[in-house]
C-alpha positions in Angstrom: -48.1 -14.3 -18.6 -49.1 -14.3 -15.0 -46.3 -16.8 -13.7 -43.8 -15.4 -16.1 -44.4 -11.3 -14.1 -44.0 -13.0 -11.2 -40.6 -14.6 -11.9 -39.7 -11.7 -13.1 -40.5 -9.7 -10.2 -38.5 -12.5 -8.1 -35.7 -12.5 -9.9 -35.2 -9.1 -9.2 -35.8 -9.2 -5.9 -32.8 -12.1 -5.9 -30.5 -9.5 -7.7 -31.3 -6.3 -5.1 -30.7 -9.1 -2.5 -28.2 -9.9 -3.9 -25.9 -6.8 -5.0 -26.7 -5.6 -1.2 -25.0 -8.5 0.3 -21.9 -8.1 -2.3 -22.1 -4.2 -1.3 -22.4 -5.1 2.5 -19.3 -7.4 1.9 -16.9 -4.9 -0.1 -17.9 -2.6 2.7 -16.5 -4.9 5.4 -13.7 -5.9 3.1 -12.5 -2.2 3.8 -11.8 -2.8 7.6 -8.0 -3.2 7.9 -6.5 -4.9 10.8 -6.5 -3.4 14.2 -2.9 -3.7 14.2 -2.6 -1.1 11.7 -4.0 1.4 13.8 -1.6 0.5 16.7 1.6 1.0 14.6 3.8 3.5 15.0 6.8 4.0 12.7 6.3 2.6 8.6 9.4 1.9 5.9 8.9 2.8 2.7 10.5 0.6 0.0 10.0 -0.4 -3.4 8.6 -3.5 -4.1 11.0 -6.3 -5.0 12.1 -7.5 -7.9 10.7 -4.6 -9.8 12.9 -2.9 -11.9 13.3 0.8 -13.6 12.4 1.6 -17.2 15.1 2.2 -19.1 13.2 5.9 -20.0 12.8 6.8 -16.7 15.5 4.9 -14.5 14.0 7.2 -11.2 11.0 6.2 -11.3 10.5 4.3 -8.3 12.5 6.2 -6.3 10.6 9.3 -7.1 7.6 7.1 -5.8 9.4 5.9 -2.7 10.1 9.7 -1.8 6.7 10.9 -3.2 4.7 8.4 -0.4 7.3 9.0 2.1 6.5 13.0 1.8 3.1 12.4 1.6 3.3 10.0 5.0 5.2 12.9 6.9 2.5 15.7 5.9 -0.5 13.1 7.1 1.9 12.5 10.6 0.0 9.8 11.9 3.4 7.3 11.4 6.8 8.1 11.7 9.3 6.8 9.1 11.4 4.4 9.6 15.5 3.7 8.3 14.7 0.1 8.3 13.2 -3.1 8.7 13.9 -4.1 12.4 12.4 -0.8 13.5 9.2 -0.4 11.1 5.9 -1.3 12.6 4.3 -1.5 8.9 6.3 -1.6 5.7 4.6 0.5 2.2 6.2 -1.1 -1.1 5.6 0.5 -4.0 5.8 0.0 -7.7 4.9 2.5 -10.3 3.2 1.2 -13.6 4.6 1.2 -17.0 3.1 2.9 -19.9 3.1 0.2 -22.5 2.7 -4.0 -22.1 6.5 -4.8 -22.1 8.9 -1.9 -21.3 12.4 -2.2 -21.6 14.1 -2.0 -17.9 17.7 -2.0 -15.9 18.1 -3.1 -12.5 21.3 -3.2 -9.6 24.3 -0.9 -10.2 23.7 2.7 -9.8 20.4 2.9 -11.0 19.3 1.5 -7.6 21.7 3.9 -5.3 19.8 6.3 -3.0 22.1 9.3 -2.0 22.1 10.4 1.7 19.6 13.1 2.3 18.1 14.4 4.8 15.3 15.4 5.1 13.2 17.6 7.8 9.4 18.6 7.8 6.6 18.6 9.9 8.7 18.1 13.0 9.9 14.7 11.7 13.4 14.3 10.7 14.7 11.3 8.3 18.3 10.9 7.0 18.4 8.7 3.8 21.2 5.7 3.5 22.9 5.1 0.8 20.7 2.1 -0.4 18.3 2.4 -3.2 16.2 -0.1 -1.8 16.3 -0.8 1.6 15.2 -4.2 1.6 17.7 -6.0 3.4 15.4 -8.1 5.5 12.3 -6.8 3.5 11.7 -10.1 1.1 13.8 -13.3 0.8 12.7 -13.8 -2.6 13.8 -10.3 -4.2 16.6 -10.7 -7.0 19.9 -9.8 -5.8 21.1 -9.0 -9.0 24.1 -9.6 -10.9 27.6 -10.5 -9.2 29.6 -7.3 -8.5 26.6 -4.8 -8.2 26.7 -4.2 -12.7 22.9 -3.0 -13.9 21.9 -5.6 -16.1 18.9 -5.0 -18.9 15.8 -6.7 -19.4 12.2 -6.5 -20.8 9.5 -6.2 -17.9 5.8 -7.1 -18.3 4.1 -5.4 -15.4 0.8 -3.7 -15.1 -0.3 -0.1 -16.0 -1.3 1.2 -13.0 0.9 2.0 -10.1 0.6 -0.3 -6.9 1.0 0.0 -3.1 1.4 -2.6 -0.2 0.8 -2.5 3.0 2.8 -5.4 5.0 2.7 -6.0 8.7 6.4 -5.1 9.8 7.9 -6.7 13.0 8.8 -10.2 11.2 11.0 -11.8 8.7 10.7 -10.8 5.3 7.2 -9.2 5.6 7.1 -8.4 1.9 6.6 -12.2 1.5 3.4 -12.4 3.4 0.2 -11.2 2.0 -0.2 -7.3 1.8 -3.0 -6.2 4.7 -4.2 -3.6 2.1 -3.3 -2.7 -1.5 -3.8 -0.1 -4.1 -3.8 -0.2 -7.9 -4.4 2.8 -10.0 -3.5 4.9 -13.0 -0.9 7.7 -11.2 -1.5 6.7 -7.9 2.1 7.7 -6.5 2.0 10.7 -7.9 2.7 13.5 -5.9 2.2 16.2 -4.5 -1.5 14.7 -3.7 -1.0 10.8 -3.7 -3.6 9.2 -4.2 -3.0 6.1 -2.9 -1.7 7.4 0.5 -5.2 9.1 0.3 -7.0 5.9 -0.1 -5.4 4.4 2.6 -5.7 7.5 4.8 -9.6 6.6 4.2 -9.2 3.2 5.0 -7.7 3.7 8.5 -10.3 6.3 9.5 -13.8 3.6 8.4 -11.6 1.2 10.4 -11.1 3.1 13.6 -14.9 4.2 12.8 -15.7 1.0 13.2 -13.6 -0.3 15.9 -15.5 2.7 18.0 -18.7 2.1 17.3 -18.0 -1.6 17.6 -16.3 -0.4 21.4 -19.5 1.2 22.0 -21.7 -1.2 21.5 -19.9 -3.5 23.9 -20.6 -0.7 26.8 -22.5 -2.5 29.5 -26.2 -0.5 28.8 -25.6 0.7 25.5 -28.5 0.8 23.5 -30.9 0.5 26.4 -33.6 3.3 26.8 -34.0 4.9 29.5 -37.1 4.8 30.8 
């Protein structure tokens, strides 16, 4: 009985152990890039290859302007009109409410109108491309010949997603994302969340890259005697 507390007792200790070193690890997992912090100027497009429900053909265009609204009101980027000039580059993607959801793609359902669009000092005129991904993935489906929407059935996740590429190279939607979010209405708007989460994500970073600055200091954490 003896033996069999005391394994018990270890055991437990293995688990703490254990669950601190996988919280210690999502913790660092956190830390983006310090490239991220250096950028200047982020494109906003929607992810390739994913196409519109048929029941809400907007969809993702309402997301793409949601986060772009939502990037302008936190003003630590400015937007960019395209790939060439875009320091990091958001896709986005919202989710579908059932497992296979009937979609159209190319054509007109795809067709951003000019805008323009001024707030918080920052001034941004829309093109006339839905998705302006020319340059943004090499393996994105161009669609059918002569720009006709074509129908399909789509099998994609639930909850909305956002991807954070490194911009400044070719096709950067290619490469792995430097940070992503997936959640239930996480483009949403006005509040979105996922441009919240990120938001968080930047600030533990350049926490950390301060502290970490700090530490270097010649004398830091010496006492003074």
């Amino acid at each position: 009985m003896k033996s069999q507390a005391v394994m018990t007792i270890g055991l437990a200790g293995i688990f703490v152990f254990s669950a601190g070193v996988a919280a210690a690890k999502k913790k660092k997992e956190k830390l983006l890039p310090e490239m991220v912090l250096k950028a200047q100027t982020v494109l906003v497009v929607i992810l390739p290859n994913a196409a519109e429900p048929v029941s809400d053909v907007t969809s993702n265009r309402r997301a793409q302007e949601e986060v772009e609204k939502a990037l302008v009101t936190w003003g630590r980027y400015r937007l960019a009109l395209d790939v060439k000039t875009a320091d990091l580059v958001i896709g986005v993607r919202r989710g579908g409410d059932k497992p296979f959801t009937p979609t159209v793609s190319g054509g007109p359902v795809d067709t951003r109108p000019v805008t323009v669009d001024q707030s918080e000092g920052q001034i941004r005129i829309g093109g006339s491309q839905g998705r302006p991904t020319s340059g943004v993935s090499q393996t994105a489906d161009p669609g059918p010949p002569g720009g006709s929407p074509r129908t399909g059935m789509e099998a994609g996740p639930a909850e909305d997603v956002l991807q954070v590429f490194l911009g400044g190279v070719e096709f950067p939607a290619d490469n792995p994302p430097l940070w992503s979010f997936t959640g239930k209405d996480g483009l949403r708007g006005p509040a979105v969340r996922a441009i919240e989460e990120f938001r968080k994500a930047v600030e533990e970073t350049e926490k950390a890259v301060a502290a970490k600055k700090q530490q270097a200091q010649p004398g830091a954490g010496k006492k003074t005697p």
